[in-house]
N, C-alpha and C positions, 0 to 999 in steps of 0.2 A: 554227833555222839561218838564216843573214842571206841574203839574197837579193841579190848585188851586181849592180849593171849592166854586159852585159856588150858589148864593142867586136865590131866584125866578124868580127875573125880571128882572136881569144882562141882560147886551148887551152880547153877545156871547164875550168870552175869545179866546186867540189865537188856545188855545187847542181843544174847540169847532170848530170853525173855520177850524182847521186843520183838522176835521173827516168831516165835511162837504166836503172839496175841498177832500178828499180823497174817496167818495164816489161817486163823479163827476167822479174824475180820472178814479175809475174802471168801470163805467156805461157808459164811452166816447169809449171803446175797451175793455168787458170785457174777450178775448180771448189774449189782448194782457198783460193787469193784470197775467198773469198765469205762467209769468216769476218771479215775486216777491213773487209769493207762492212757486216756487223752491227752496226759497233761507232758508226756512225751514227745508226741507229733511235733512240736514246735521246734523244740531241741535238736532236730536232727537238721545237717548240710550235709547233702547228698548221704551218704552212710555214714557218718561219722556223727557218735552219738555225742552231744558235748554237754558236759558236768556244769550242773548249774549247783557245786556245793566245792569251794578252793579244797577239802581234803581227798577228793576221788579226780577220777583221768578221762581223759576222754577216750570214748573206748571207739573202736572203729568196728561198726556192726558187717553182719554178710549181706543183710538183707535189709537194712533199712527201717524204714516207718513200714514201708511194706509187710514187716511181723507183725507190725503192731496193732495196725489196721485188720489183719486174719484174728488174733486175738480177741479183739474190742467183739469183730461179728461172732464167735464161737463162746466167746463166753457171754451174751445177748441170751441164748438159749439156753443156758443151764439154772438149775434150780435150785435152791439151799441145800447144802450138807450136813452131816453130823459134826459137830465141834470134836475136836481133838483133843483127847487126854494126853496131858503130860507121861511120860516115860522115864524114871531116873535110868535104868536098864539101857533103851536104845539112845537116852542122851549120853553116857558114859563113851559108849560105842562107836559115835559122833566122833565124840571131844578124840579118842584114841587116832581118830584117821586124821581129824585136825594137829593133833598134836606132832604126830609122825611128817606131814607135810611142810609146817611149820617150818619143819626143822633139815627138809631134802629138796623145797619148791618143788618138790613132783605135782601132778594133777592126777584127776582119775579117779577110779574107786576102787583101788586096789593098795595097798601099802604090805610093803614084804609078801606078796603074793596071795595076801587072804582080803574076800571081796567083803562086803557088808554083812553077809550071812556069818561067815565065818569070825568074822570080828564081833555079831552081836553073840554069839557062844561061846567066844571067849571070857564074854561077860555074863553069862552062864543063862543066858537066853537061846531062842533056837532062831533058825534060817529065814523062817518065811518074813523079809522084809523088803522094803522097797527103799533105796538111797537116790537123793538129789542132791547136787550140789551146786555152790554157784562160787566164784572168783573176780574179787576186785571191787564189789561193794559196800557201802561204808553206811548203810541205815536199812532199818530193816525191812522197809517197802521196797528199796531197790532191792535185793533180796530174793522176794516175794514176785515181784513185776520182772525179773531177768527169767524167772521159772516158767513164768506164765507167758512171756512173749516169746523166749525159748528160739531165740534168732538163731540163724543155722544147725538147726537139727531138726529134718525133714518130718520124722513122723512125730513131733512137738511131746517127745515123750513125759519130758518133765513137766509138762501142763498136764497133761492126762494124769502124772500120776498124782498131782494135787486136786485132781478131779475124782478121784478116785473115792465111792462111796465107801467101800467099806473098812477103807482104814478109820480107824477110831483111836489111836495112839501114836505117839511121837515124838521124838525127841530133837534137842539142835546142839550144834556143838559150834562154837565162832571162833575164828582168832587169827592171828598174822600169816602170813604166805611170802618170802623171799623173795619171788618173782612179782605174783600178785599183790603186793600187800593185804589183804585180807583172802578170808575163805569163808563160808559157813556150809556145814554139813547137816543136809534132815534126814534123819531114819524113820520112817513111817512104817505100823504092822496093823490088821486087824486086832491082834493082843497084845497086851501089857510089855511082853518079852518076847514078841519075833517068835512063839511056840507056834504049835501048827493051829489054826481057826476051828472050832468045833465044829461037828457037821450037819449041813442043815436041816432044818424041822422037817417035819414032814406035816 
């Protein structure tokens, strides 16, 4: 699937699109996702992940099958989540960090010094959200499966936060990277616009 680059305010692209419905997908059974992180293990010689698709690279992993395998047993134990609303707000917000990178091959989650909070109010939302990102894959399960296997980064932050119950909205922004060739950015909040969460019942 072609990976186009995408402007600030674009309507979500099919590729976009496709990491959304794929983030649904593993949040609906994410015990039952842990059949398609199997399908990894084979792929790897010694660390080195090799692309079974001519447009993506072979990536040279920290850890190996070795993440992959922690994966498969932690998300064994988790239990369905709430589906994910759409965000035009934090998908704008997205596309703005996509866009800026695009165009500097920086990485990170910062662009001109302002982090995801400060970028989802610039899009006249507020702070409370949560940013993942992933570099250099080209469909939207790999994507999806880089977050969750979350190879060298100790406390697998990026899985935890697609684990995360109470996000209930979302946005993605996709598109080329100088260095990486692609990126995709997710902003995740309890609400619509990254505003603060109501507080709870009593």
């Amino acid at each position: 699937m072609a990976l186009a680059a995408v402007a600030a305010d674009a309507a979500p692209n099919r590729f976009e699109s496709g990491v959304f419905a794929e983030l649904n997908r593993f949040r609906s059974d994410p015990a039952a996702y842990t059949d398609y992180l199997r399908d990894y293990r084979p792929r790897f010689e010694g660390k080195l992940l090799v692309s079974d698709d001519d447009s993506e690279i072979d990536i040279m992993t920290r850890e190996g099958v070795a993440a992959v395998d922690e994966a498969i047993r932690d998300l064994r134990r988790e239990k369905p989540l709430p589906e994910l609303t759409w965000s035009e707000t934090l998908a704008r917000a997205a596309a703005d960090h996509v866009a800026a990178q695009s165009r500097s091959g920086a990485v990170g989650h910062y662009t001109g010094g302002r982090g995801p909070g400060e970028r989802v109010k610039a899009r006249g939302g507020g702070p409370y959200v949560n940013e993942v990102i992933t570099y250099g894959h080209h469909s939207p399960a790999g994507v999806v499966d880089q977050l969750l296997i979350d190879d060298g980064v100790p406390d697998r932050g990026h899985r935890h936060s697609l684990l995360r119950p109470t996000h209930r909205y979302a946005g993605v922004g996709c598109g080329t990277h100088k260095v990486h060739r692609t990126m995709c950015v997710i902003l995740m909040s309890q609400t619509p616009d990254g505003a603060p969460p109501p507080p709870p019942k009593r």
